[in-house]
C-alpha positions in Angstrom: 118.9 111.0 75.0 117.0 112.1 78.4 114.0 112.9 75.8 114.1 109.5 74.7 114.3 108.4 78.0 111.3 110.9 79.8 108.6 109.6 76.1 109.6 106.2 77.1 108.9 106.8 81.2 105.5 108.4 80.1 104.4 105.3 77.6 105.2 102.8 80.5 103.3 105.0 83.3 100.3 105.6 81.2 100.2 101.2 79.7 101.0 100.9 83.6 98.1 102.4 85.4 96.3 102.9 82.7 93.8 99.8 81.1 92.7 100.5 77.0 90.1 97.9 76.1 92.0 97.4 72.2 95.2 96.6 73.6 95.5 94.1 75.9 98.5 94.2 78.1 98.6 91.9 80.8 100.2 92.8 84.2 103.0 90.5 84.9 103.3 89.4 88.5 107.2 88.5 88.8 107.4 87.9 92.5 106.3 88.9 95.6 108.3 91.5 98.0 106.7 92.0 101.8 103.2 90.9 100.0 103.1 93.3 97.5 103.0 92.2 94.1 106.2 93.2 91.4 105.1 93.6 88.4 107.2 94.0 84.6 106.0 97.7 84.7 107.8 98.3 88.2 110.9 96.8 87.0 110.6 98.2 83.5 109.9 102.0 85.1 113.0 101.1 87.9 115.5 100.6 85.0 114.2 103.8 82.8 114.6 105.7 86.1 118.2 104.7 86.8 118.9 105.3 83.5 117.7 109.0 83.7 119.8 109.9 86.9 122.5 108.3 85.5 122.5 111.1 82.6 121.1 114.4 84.5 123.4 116.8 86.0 124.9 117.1 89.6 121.7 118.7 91.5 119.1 117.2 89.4 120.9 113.5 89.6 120.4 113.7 93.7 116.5 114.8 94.1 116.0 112.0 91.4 118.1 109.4 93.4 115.8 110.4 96.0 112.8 110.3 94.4 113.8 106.9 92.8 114.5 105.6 96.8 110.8 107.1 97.9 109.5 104.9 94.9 111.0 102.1 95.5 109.8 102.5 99.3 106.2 103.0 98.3 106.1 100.0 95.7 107.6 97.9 98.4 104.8 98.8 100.8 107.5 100.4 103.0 105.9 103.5 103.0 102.4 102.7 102.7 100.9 106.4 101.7 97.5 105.5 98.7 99.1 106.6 95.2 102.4 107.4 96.7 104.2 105.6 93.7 102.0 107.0 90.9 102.9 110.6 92.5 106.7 110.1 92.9 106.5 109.3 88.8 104.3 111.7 87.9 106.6 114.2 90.2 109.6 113.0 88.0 108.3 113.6 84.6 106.9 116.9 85.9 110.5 118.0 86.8 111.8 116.5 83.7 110.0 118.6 81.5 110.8 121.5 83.3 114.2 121.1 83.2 114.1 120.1 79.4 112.0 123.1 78.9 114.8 125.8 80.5 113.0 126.4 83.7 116.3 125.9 86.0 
């Protein structure tokens, strides 16, 4: 299941940030928070998140949860660090394979 859940986080980061010419995906703009734009990838990538601390163990569930609330932060424009968001995701699929890989 949290395998499922860590190929799935990578495919939406990578169609997220990343444009290919062959497929087209557009970039939904759902609505507006503080001025910054909430797209279906932010929402998408929210719920996959939740769902992944909802199925780690104890230590592992509360550096996600905060990870997930720095994310949240920094797509809000809260915390207004260049990239933040793209480096709190890529910090959570980094730790995921770790843990999935034995390195505890």
């Amino acid at each position: 299941m949290l395998e499922a859940l860590l190929v799935i986080l990578i495919i939406l980061w990578f169609a997220g940030y990343l444009r290919v010419d062959a497929f087209p995906i557009p970039d939904l703009v759902l609505f507006n928070i503080n001025g910054q734009p909430i797209t279906l990838w932010n929402i998408l990538i929210l719920l996959v998140i939740s769902s992944i601390i909802g199925v780690l163990p104890s230590p592992f569930r509360e550096v996600a949860g905060v990870f997930l609330i720095l994310w949240i932060l920094s797509v809000l424009g809260i915390l207004a660090f260049g990239g933040l968001s793209s480096m709190l995701v890529i910090a959570i699929i980094v730790g995921l394979v770790l843990y999935l890989v034995g390195f505890r």
